[in-house]
N, CA, C and O atoms as CSV, one atom per row, in Angstrom:
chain,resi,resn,atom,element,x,y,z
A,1,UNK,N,N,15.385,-59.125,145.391
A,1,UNK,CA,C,13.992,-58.803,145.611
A,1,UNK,C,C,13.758,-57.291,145.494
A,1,UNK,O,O,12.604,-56.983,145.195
A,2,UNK,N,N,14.604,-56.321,145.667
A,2,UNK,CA,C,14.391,-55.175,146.084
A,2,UNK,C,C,14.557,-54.639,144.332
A,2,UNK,O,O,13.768,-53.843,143.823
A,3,UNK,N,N,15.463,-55.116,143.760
A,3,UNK,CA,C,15.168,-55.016,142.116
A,3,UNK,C,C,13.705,-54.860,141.571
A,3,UNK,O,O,13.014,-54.021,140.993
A,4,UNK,N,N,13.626,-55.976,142.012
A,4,UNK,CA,C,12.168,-56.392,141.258
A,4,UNK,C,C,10.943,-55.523,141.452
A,4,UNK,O,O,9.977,-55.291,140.726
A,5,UNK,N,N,11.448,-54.929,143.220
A,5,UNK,CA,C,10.167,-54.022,143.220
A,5,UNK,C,C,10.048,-52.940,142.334
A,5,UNK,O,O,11.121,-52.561,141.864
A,6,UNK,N,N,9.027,-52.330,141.971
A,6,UNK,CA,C,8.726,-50.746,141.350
A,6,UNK,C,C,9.281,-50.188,142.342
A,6,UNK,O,O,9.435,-50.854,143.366
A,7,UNK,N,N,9.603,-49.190,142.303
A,7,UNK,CA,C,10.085,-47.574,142.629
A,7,UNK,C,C,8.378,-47.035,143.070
A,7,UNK,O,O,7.910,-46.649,144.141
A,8,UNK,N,N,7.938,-47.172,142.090
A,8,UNK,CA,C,6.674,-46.376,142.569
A,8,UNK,C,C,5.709,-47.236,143.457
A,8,UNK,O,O,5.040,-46.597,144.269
A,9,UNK,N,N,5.539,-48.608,143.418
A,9,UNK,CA,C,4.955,-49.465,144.360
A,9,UNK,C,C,5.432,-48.960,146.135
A,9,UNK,O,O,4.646,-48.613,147.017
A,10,UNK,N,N,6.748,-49.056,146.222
A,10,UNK,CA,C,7.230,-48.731,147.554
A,10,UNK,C,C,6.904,-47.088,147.711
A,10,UNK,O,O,6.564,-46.736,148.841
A,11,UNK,N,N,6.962,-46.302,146.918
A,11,UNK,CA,C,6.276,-45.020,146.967
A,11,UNK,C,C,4.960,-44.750,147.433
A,11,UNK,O,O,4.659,-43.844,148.210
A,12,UNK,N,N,4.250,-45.515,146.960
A,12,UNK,CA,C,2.649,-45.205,147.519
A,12,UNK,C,C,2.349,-46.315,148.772
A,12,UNK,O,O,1.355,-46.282,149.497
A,13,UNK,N,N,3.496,-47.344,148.851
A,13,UNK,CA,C,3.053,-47.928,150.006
A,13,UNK,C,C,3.734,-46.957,151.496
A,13,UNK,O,O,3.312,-46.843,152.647
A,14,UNK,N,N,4.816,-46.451,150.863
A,14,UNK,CA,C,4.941,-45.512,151.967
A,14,UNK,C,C,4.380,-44.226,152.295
A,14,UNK,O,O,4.503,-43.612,153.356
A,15,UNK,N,N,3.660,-43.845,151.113
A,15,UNK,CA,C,2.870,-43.021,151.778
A,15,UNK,C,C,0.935,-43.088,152.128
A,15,UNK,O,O,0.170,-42.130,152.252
A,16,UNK,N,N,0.698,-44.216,152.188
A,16,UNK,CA,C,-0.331,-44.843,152.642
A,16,UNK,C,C,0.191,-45.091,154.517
A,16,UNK,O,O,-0.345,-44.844,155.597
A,17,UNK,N,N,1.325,-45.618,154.135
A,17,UNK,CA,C,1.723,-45.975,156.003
A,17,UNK,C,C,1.803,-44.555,156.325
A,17,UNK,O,O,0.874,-43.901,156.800
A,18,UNK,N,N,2.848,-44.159,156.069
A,18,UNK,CA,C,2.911,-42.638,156.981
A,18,UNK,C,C,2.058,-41.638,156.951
A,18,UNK,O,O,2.053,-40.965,157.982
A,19,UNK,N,N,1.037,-41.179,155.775
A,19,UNK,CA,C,-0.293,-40.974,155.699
A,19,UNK,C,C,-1.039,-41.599,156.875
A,19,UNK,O,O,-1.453,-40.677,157.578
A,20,UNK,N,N,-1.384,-42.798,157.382
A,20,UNK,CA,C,-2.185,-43.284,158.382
A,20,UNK,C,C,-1.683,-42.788,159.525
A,20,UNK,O,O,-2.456,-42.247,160.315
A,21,UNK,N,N,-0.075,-42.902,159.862
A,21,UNK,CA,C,0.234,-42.301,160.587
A,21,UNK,C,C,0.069,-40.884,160.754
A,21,UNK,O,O,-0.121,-40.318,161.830
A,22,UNK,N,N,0.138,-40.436,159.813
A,22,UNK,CA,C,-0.066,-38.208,160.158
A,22,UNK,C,C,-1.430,-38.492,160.363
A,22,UNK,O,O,-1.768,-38.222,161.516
A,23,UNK,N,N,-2.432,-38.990,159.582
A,23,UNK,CA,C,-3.872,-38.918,160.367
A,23,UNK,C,C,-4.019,-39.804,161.263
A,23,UNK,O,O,-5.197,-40.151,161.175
A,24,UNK,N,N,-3.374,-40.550,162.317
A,24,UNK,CA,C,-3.933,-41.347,163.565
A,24,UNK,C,C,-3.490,-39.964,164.235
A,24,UNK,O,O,-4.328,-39.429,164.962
A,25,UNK,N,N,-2.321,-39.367,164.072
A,25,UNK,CA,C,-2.087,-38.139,164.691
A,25,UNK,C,C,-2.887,-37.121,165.045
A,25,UNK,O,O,-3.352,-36.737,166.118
A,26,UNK,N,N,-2.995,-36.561,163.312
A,26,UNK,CA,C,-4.068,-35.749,163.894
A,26,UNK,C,C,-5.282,-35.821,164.187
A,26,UNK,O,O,-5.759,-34.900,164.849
A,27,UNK,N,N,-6.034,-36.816,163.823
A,27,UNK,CA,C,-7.220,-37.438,164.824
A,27,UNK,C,C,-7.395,-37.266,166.954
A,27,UNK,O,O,-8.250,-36.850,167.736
A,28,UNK,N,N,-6.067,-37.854,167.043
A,28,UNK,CA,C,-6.075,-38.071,168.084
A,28,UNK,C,C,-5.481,-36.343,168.920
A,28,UNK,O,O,-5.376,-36.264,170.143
A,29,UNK,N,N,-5.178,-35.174,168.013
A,29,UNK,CA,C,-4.965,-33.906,168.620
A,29,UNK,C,C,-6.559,-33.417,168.404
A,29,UNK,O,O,-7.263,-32.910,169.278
A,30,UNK,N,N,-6.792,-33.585,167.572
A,30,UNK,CA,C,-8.429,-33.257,167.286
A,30,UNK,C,C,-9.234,-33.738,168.293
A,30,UNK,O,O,-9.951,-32.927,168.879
A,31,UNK,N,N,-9.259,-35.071,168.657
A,31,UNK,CA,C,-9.580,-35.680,169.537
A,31,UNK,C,C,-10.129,-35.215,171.480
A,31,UNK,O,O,-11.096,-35.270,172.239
A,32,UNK,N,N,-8.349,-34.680,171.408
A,32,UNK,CA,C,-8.030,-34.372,172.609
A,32,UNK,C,C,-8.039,-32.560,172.543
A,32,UNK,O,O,-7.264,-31.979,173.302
A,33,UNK,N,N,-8.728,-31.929,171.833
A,33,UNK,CA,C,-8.858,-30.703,171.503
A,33,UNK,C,C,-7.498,-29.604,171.608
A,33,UNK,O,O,-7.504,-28.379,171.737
A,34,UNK,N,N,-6.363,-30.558,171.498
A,34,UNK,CA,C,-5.123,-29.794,171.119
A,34,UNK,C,C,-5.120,-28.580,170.347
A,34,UNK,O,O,-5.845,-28.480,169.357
A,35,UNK,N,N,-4.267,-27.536,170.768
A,35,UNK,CA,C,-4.062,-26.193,170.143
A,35,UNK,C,C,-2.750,-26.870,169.106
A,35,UNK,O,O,-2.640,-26.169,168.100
A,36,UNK,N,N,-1.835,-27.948,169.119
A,36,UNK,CA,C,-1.272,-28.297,168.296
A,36,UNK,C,C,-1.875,-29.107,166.794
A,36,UNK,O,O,-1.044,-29.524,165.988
A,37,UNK,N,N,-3.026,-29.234,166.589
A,37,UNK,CA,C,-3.664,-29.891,165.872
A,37,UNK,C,C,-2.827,-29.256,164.260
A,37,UNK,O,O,-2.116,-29.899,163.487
A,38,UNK,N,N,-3.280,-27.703,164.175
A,38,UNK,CA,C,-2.636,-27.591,163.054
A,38,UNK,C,C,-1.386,-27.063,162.662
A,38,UNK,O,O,-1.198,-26.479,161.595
A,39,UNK,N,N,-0.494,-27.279,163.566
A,39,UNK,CA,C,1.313,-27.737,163.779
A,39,UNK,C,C,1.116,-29.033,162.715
A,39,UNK,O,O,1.473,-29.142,161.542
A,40,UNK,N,N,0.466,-29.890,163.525
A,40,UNK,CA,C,0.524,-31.372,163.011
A,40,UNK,C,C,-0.082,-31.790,161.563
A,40,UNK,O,O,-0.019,-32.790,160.848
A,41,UNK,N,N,-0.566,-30.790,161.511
A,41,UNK,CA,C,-1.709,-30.846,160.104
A,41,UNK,C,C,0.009,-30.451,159.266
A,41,UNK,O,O,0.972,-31.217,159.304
A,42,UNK,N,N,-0.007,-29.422,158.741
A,42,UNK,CA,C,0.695,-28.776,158.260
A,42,UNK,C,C,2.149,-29.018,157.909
A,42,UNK,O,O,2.711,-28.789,156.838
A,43,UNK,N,N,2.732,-29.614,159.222
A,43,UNK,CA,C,3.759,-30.602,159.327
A,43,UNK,C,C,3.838,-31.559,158.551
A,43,UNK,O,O,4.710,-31.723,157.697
A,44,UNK,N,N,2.656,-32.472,158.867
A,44,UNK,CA,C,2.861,-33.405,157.752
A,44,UNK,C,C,2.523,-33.381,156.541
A,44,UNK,O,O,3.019,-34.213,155.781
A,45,UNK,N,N,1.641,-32.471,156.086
A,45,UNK,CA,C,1.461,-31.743,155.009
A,45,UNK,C,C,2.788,-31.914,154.122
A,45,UNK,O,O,2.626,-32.566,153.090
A,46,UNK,N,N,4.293,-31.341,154.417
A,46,UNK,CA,C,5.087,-30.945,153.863
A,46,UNK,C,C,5.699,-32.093,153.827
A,46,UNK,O,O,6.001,-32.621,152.757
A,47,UNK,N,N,6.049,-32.812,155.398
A,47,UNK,CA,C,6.965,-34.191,155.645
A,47,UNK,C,C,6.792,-35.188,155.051
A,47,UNK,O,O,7.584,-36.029,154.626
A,48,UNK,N,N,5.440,-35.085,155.002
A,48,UNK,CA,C,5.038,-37.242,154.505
A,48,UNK,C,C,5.938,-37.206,152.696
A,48,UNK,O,O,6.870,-37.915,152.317
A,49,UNK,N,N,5.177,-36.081,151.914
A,49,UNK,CA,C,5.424,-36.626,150.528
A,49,UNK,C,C,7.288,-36.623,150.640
A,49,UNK,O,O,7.908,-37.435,149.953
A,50,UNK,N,N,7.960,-35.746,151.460
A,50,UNK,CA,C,9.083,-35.348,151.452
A,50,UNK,C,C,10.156,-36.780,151.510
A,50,UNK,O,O,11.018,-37.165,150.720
A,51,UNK,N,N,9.715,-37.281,152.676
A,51,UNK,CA,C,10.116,-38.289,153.286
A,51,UNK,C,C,10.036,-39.845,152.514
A,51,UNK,O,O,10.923,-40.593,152.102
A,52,UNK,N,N,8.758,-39.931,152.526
A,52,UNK,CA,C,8.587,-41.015,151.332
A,52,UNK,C,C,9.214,-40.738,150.265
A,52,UNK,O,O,9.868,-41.763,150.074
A,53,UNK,N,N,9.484,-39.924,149.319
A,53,UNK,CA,C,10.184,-39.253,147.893
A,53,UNK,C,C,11.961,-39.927,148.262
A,53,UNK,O,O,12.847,-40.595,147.730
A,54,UNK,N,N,11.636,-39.152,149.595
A,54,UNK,CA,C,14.014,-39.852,149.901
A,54,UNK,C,C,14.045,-41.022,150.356
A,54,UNK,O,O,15.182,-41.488,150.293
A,55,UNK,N,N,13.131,-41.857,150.884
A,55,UNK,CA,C,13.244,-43.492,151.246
A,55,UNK,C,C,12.846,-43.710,149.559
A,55,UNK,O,O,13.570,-44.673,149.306
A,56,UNK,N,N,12.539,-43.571,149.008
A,56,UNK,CA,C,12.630,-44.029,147.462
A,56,UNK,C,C,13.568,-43.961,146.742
A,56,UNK,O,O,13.931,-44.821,145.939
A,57,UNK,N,N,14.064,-42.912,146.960
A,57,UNK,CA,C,15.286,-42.258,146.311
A,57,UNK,C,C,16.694,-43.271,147.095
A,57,UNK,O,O,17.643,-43.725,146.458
A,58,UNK,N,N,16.500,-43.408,148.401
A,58,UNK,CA,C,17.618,-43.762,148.901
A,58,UNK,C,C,17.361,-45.127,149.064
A,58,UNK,O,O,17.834,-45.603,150.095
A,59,UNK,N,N,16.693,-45.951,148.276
A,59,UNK,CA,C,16.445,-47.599,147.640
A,59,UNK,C,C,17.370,-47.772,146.861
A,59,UNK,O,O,18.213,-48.658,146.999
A,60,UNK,N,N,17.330,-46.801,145.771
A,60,UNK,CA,C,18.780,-47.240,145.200
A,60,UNK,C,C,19.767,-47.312,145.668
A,60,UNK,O,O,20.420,-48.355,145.702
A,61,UNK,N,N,20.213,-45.966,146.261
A,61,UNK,CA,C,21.519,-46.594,146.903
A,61,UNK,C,C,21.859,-47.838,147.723
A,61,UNK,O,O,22.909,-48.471,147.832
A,62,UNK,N,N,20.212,-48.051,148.462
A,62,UNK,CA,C,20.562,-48.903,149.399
A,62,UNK,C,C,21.005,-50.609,148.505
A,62,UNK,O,O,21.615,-51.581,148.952
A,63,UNK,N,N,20.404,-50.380,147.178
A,63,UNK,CA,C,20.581,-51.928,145.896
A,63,UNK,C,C,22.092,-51.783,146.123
A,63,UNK,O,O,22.618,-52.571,146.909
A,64,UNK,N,N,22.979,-50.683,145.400
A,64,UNK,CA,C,24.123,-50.496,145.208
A,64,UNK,C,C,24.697,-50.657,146.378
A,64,UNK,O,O,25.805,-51.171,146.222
A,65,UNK,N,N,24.447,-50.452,147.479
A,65,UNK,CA,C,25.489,-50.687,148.636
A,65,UNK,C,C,25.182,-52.262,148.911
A,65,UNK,O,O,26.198,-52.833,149.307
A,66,UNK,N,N,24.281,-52.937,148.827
A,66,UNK,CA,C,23.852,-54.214,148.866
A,66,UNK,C,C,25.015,-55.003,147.398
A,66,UNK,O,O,25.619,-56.034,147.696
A,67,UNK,N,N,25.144,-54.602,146.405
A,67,UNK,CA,C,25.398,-54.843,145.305
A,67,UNK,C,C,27.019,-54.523,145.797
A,67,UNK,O,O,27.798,-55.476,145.809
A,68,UNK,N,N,27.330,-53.648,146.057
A,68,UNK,CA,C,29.010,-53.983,146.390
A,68,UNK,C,C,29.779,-53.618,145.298
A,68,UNK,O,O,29.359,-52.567,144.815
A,69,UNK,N,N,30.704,-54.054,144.742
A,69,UNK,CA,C,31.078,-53.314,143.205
A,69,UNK,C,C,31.133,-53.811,142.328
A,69,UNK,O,O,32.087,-53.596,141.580
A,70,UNK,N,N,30.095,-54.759,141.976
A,70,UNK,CA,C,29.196,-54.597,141.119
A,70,UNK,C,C,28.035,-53.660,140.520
A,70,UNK,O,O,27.487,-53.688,139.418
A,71,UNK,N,N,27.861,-52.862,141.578
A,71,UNK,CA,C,26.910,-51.508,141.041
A,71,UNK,C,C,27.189,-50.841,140.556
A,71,UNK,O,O,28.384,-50.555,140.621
A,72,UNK,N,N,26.460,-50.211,139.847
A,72,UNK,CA,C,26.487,-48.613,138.886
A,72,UNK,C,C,27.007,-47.849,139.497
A,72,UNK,O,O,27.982,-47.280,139.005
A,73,UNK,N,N,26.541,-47.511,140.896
A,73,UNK,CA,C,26.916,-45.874,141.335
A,73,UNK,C,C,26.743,-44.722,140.330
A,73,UNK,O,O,26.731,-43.572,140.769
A,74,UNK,N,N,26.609,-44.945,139.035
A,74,UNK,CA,C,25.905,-43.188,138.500
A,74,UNK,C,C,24.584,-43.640,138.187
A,74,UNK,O,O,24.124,-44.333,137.279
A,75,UNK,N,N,23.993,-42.938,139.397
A,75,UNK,CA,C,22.345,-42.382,139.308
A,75,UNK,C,C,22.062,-41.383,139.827
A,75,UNK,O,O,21.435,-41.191,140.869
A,76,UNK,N,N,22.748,-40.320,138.752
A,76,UNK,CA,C,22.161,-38.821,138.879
A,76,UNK,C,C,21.009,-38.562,138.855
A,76,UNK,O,O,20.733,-37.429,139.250
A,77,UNK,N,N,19.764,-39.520,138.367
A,77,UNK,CA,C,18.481,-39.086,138.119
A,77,UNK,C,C,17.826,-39.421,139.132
A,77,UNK,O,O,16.599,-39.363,139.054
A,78,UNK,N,N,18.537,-39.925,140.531
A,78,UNK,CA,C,17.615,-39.832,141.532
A,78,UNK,C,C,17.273,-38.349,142.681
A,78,UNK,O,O,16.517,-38.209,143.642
A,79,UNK,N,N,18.169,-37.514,142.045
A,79,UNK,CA,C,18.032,-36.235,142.824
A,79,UNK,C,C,16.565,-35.533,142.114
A,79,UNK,O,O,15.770,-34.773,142.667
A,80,UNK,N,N,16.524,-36.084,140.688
A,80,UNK,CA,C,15.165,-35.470,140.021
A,80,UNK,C,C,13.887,-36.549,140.693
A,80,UNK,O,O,12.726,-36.569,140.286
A,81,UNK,N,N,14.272,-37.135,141.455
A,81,UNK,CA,C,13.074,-38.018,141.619
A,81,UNK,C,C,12.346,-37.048,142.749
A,81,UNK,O,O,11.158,-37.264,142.987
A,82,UNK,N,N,13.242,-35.663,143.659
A,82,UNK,CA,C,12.513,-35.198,144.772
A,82,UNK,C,C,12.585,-34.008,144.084
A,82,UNK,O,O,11.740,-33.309,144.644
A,83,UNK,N,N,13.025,-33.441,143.317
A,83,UNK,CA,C,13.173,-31.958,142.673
A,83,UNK,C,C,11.991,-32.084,141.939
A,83,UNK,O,O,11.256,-31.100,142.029
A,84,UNK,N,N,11.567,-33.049,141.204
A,84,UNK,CA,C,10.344,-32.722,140.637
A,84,UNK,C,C,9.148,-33.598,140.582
A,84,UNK,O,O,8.095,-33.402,139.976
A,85,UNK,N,N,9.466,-34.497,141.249
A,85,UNK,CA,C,8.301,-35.448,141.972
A,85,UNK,C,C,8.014,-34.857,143.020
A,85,UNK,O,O,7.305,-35.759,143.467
A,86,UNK,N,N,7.950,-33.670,144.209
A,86,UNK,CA,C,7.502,-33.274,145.294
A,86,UNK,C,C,6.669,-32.209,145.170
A,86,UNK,O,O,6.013,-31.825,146.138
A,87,UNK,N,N,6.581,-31.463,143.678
A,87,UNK,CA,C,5.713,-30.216,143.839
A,87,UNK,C,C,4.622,-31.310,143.251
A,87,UNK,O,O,3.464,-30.934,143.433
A,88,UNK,N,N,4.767,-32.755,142.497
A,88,UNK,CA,C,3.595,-33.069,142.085
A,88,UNK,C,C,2.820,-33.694,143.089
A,88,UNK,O,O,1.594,-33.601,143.132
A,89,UNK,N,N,3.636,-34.451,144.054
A,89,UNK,CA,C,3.237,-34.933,144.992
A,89,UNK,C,C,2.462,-34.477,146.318
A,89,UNK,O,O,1.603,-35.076,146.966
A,90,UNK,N,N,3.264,-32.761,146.576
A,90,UNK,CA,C,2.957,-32.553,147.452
A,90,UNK,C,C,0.739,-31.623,147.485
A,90,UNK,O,O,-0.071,-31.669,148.411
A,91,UNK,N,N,0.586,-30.968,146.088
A,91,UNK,CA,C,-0.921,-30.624,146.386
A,91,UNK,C,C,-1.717,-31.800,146.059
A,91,UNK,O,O,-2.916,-31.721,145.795
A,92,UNK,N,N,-0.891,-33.168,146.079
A,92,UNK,CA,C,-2.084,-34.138,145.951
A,92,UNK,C,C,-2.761,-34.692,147.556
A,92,UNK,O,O,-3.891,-35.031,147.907
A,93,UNK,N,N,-1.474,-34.579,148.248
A,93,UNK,CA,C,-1.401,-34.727,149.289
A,93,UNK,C,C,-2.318,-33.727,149.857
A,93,UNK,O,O,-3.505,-33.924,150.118
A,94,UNK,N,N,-1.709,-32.720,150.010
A,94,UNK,CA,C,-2.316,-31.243,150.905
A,94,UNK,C,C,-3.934,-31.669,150.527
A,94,UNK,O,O,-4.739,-31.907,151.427
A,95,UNK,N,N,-4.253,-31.724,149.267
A,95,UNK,CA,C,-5.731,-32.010,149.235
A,95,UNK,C,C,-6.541,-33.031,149.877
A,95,UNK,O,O,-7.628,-32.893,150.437
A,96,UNK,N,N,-5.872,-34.033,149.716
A,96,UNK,CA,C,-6.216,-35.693,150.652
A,96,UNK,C,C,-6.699,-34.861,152.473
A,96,UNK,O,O,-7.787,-34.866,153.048
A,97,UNK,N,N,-5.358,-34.250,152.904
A,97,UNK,CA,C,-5.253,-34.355,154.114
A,97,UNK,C,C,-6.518,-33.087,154.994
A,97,UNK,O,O,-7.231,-33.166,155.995
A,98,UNK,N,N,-6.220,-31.887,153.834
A,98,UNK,CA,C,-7.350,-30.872,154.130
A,98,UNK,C,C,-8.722,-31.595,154.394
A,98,UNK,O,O,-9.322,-31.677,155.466
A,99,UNK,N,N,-9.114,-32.155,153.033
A,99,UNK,CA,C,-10.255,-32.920,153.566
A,99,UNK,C,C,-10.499,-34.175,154.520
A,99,UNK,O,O,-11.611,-34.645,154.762
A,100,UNK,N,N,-9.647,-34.506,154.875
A,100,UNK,CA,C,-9.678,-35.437,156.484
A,100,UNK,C,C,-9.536,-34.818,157.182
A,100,UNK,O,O,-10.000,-35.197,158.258
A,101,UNK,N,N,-8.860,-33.494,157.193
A,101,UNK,CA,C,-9.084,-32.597,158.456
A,101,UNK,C,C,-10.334,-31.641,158.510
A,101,UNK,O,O,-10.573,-30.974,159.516
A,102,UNK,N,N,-10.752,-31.622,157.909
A,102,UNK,CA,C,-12.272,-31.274,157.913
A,102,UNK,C,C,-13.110,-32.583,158.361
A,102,UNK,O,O,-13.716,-32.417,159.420
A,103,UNK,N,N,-13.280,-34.012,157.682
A,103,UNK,CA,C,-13.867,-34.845,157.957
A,103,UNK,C,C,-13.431,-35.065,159.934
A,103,UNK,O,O,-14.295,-35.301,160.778
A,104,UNK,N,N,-12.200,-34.936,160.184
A,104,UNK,CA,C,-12.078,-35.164,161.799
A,104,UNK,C,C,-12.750,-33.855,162.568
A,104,UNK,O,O,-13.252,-33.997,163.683
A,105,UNK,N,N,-12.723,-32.613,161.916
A,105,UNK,CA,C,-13.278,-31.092,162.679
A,105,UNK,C,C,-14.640,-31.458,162.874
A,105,UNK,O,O,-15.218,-30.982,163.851
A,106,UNK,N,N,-15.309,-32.304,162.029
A,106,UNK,CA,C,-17.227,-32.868,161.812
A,106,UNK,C,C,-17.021,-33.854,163.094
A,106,UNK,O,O,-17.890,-33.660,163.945
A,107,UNK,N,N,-16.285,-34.642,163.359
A,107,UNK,CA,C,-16.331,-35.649,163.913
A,107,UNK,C,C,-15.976,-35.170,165.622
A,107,UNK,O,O,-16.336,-35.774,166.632
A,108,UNK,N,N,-15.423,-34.310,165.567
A,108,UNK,CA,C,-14.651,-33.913,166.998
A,108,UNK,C,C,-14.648,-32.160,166.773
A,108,UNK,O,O,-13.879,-31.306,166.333
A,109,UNK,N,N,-16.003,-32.236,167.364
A,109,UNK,CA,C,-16.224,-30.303,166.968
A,109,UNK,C,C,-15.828,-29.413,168.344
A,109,UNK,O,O,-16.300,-29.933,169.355
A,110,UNK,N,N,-15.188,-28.385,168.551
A,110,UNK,CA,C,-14.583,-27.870,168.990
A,110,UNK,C,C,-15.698,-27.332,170.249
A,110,UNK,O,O,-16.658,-26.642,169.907
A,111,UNK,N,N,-15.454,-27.777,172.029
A,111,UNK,CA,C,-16.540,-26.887,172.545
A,111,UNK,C,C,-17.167,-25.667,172.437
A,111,UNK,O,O,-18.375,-25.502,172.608
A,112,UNK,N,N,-16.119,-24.536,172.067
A,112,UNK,CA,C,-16.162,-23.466,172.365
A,112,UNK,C,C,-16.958,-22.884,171.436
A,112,UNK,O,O,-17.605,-21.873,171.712
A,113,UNK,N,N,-17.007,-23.657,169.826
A,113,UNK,CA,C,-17.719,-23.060,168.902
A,113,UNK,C,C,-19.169,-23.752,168.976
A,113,UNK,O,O,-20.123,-23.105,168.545
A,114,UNK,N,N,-19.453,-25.515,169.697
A,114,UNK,CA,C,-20.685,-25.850,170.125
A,114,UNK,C,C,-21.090,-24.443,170.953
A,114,UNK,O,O,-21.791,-23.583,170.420
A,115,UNK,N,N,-20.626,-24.324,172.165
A,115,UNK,CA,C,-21.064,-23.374,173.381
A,115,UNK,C,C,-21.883,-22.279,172.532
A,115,UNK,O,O,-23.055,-22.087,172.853
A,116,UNK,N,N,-21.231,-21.429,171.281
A,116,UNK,CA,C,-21.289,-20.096,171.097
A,116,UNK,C,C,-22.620,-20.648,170.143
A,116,UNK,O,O,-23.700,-20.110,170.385
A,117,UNK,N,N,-22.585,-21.497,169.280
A,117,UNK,CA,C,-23.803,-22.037,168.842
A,117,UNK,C,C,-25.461,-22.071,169.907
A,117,UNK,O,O,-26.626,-21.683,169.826
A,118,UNK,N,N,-24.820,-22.590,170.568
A,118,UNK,CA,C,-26.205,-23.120,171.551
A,118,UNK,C,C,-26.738,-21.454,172.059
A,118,UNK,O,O,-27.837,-20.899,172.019
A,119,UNK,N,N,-25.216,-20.962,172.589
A,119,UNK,CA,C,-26.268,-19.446,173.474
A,119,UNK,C,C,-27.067,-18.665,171.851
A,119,UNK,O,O,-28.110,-18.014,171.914
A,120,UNK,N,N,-26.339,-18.911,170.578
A,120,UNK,CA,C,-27.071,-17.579,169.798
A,120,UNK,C,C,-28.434,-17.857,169.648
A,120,UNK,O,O,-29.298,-16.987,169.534
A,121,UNK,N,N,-28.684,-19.385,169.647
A,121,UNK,CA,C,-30.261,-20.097,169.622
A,121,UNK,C,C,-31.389,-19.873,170.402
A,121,UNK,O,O,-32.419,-20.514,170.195
């Protein structure tokens, strides 16, 4: 079964999950008006595409260790799957997430900048 899947199918499904996850995150620092909000922004900024890229990468191995010796074992071209799939991956990302972190800053606006609003009025 794990043959059959795409490489890139399990790629975007993992980063749809862990994507939901970095934004339930930072929602919920936004939320709670955390000074960690953009730790968490930023963090996952770099982590999600990173992470998803080596659970992809490390599918194959996981066929071949499943496969026993019967497998290939030479797949040098999975080190190019994070060497140059991550700079493409990663400003698609950064862009996605900037603008949900703006869409959560609209949604959960900061007192201190309401407060300074209301007195200049």
């Amino acid at each position: 079964m794990l043959i059959n899947v795409d490489g890139r199918i399990i790629f975007f499904v993992l980063m749809a999950l862990l994507g939901s996850i970095h934004y339930k995150l930072l929602r919920g620092s936004h939320k709670k008006q955390s000074k960690k909000a953009s730790v968490i922004l930023w963090l996952g900024i770099v982590t999600v595409p990173f992470v998803a890229l080596m659970i992809t990468m490390l599918r194959i191995e996981f066929i071949d260790w499943l496969l026993g010796a019967h497998a290939g074992k030479y797949h040098v071209y999975i080190v190019f799957i994070v060497v140059f799939g991550y700079p493409l991956v990663l400003p698609v990302y950064l862009i996605i997430m900037l603008l949900c972190n703006s869409h959560i800053k609209r949604l959960f606006p900061n007192d201190s900048k309401v407060d300074a609003k209301k007195a200049q009025t």
